[in-house]
N, C-alpha and C positions, 0 to 999 in steps of 0.2 A: 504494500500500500504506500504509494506517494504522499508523503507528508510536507508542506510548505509551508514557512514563515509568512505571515498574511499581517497588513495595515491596512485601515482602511483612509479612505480617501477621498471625497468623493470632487469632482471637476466643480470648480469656479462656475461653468457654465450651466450645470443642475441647479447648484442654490439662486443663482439669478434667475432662471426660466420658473423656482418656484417664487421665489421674488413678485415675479409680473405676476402670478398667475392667484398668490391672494392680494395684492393691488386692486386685480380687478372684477375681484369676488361678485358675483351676481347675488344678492343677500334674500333667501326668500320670507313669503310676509309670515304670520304666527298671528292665532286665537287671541285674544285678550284676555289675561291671568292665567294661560295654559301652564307655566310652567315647566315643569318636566314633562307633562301626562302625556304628551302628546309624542316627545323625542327629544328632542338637543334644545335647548333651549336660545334662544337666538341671542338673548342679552349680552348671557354665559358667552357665546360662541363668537360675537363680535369683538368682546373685553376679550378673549383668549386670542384670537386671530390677531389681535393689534397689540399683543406680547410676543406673538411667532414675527410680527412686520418687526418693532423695532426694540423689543427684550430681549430676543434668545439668541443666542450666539450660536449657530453649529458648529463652527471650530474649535471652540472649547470645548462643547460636548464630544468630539472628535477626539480630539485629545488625550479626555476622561475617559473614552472608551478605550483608544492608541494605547494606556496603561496597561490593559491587560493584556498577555501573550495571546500573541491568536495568531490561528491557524487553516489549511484547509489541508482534507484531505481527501485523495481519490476514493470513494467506496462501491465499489458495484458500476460506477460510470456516472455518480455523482459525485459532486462537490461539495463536502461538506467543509462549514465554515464551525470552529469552536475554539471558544477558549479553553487553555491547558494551565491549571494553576499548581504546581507540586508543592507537597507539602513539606513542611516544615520538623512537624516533631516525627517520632522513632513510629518506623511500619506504619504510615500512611493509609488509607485505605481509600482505591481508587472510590468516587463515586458522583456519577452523572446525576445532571440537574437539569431537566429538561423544561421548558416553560410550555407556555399554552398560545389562546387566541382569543380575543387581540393585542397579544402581547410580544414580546421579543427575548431576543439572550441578554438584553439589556438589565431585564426586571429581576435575572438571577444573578449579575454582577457583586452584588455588598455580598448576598448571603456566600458569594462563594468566597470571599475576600474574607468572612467570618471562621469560614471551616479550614481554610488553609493551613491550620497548624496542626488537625489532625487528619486531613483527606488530601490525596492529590484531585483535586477538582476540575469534571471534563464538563464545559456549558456548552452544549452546542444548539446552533442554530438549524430549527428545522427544514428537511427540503422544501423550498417554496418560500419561505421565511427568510428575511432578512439577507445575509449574505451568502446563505448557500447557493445552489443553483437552483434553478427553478423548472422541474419536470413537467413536460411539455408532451409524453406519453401516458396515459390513462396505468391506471393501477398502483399509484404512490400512497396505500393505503396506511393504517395505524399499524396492523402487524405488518408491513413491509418497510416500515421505519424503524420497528423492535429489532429486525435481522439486521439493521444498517450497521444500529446501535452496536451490536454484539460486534459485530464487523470492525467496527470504529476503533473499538474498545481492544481488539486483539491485536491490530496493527499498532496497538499502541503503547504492544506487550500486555498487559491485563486478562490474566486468565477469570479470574472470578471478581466482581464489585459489583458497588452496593450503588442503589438510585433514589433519589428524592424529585417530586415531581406533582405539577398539581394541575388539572384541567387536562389536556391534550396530554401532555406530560403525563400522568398519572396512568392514562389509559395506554399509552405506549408502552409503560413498565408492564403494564398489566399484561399485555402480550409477551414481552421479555419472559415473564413470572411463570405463563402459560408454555409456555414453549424452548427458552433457555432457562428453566428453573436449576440447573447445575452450576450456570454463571453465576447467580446470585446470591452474593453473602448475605444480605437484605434489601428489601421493598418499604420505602417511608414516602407513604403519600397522603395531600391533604382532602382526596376526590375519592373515598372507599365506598361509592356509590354505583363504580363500574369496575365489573360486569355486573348487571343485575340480577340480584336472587330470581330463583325461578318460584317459589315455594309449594315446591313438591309435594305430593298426598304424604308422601311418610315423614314429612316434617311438621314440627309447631306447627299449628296456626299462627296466622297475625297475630301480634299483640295488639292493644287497643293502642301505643305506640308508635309502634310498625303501621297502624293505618292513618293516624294520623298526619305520620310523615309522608306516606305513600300518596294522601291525599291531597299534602299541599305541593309535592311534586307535580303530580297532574294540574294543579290552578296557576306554579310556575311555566311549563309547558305552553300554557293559552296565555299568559301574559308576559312572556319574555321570550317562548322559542320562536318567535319570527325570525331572526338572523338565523336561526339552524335549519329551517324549514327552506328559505331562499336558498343560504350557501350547500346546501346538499341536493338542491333541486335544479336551479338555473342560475349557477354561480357567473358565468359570462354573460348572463342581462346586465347585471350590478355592479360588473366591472367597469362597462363603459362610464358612469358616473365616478367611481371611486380611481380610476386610475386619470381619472382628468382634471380633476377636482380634490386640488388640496384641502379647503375649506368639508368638502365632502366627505373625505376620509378623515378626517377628524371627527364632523361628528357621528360616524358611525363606528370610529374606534371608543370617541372617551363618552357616548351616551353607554357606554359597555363598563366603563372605567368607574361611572357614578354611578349606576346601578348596581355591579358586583363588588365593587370593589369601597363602598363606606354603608356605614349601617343609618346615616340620618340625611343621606344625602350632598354634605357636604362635604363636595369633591375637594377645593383647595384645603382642606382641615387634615387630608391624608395623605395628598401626595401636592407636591411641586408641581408649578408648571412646566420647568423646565424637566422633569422627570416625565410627565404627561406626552411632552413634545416630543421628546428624544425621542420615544416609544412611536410615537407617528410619523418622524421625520426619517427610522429606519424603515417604515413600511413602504413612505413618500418615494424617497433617494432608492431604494432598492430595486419600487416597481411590482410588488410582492401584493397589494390588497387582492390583485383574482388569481393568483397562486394559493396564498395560503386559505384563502375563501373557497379556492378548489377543494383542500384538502377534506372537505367537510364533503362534495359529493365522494370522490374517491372514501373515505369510512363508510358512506352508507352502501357503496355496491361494492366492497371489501369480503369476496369470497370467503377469505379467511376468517372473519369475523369472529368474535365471541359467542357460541352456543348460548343462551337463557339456563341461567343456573352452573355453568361448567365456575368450577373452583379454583383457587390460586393457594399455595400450599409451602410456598416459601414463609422464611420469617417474616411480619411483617409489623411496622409501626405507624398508626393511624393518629395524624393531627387535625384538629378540626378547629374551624376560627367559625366566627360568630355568623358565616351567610349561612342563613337557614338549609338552602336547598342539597348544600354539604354535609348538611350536620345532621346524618342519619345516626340513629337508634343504634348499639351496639348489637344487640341482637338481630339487626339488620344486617351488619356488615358480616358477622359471624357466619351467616347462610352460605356465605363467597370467600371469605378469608379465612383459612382453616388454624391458622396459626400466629395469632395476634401476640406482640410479646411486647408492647408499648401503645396504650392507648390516651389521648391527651386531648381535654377540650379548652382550648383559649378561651381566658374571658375577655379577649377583643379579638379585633382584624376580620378581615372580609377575604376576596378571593384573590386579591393581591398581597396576600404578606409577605412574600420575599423582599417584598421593596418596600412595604411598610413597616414589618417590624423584622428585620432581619435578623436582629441580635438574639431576640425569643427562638424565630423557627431554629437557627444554628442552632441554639444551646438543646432543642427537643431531638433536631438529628444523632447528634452527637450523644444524646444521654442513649439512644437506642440503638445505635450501632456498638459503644461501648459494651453495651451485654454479645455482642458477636464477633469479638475481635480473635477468642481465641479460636 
């Protein structure tokens, strides 16, 4: 496997074409007192747009990213882009940190910068995502990203290591779990909702719990799966908008960002704008919204897919932060996770905590891998 020293960069000429292009933002109109209800809020989206005109610097962020060692390497006839963090103190334990959507390798940067003293830390960036490349043949599913991973992982000497991962990430492992269970020293994910229980005749019943939770899943479903339902059905209508439109891909990144990612709605209270941006300016710069918008039909005709009910049987560490639609019932996750050996519920954080509270998630990784080091 071809491994390269990798910076990024991006041409003079991109940040000015995005320049002109929110300049001359066509602003559209909004309900009166809509608020959020409706989608991005326009106020919000104008007062952030006129901190992307004359607040954020990309070269700085540039920069801050330019810190980290990064890399690309051949895998299979793609390009994967990842950071490689080695660690610091005695026997290291490799372990990948895989992010989700609408997000980047950005959003696991601190937490990996946290774990460095006990893990050699691999972030990479998904195919479609950010600075990988971007697959342009059908079949770039979730377990065909788990075989990448493994792949990654051995060209990089790594016979066995451990992953953390939450959203997309999560479910990637979950394939890994499913399929290279020999590779992995542990599984610590904050998403132990997938795969989903099947609940078999010869098991429990629901708890009154279990239906609970089950039932405000299906009310999350009808009020927030529209982006899953589009990106898995006609993800190239949506692109024409989203790859043309800077102002556009924003708010169909960070109406994702305030919703999942803070419990009262107050988006600046959790994250930076310039943390916000970063996150859309590698989607912007890349050219990545109907790649990795792809990747959501490619899981849903994913041959390979998860069976209903099938088990994962590795060790496993289950964190959970305060968004509800995460925050399954242990006797929930039990149904699918046969071997739970750290379970932990946050009394905060949403679906971004790597970047909101990195120092916590670290120290929960770390207390649960510690039980498997020998």
């Amino acid at each position: 496997m071809k491994i390269t020293p990798y910076s990024i960069h991006i041409p003079n000429k991109d940040l000015q074409d995005l320049r002109s292009r929110l300049e001359r933002t066509r602003w559209p109109d909004e309900v009166t007192g809509a608020g959020w209800a409706y989608g991005a809020n326009l106020a919000y989206m104008q007062e952030l747009i006129a901190h992307w005109l004359h607040g954020f610097d990309w070269r700085k962020q540039e920069e801050k990213l330019n810190s980290f060692p990064q890399f690309r390497a051949e895998v299979d006839g793609i390009g994967i882009h990842f950071v490689h963090l080695r660690g610091q103190g005695p026997s290291p334990i490799p372990l990948i940190l895989t992010h989700g959507w609408p997000s980047s390798f950005y959003e696991m940067l601190e937490l990996a910068r946290q774990l460095a003293d006990d893990f050699d830390v691999i972030v990479p960036s998904l195919p479609g995502f950010g600075f990988s490349d971007i697959p342009t043949e059908p079949g770039m599913g979730r377990s065909k990203v788990a075989a990448l991973w493994v792949k990654l992982m051995e060209g990089l000497g790594y016979v066995r290591f451990g992953v953390h991962g939450n959203d997309i990430g999560a479910v990637i492992h979950a394939y890994i779990a499913r399929d290279h269970p020999d590779r992995l020293i542990g599984l610590h994910t904050m998403m132990p909702t997938h795969p989903a229980p099947a609940f078999r005749s010869d098991e429990p019943p629901m708890s009154l719990t279990e239906e609970r939770f089950a039932e405000y899943t299906r009310q999350w479903d009808q009020q927030e799966g529209g982006y899953n339902l589009l990106q898995a059905t006609r993800p190239q209508t949506l692109a024409y908008g989203l790859n043309d439109s800077p102002v556009g891909l924003a708010a169909w990144i960070i109406e994702k960002w305030r919703s999942w990612g803070t419990l009262d709605g107050d988006l600046d209270k959790v994250f930076s704008w310039d943390d916000v941006l970063t996150n859309v300016a590698v989607y912007w710069l890349t050219q990545t919204a109907n790649s990795s918008g792809r990747s959501y039909y490619e899981r849903a005709h994913d041959p390979n897919a998860f069976e209903k009910g099938q088990r994962i049987h590795v060790p496993t560490g289950v964190a959970l932060s305060l968004e509800p639609v995460q925050r399954a019932p242990r006797e929930w996750v039990e149904r699918v996770y046969t071997d739970i050996r750290r379970w932990t519920e946050f009394d905060h954080g949403g679906h971004f905590m790597a970047i909101e509270d990195p120092q916590a998630l670290a120290g929960d990784i770390r207390e649960f891998f510690r039980g498997l080091r020998s």
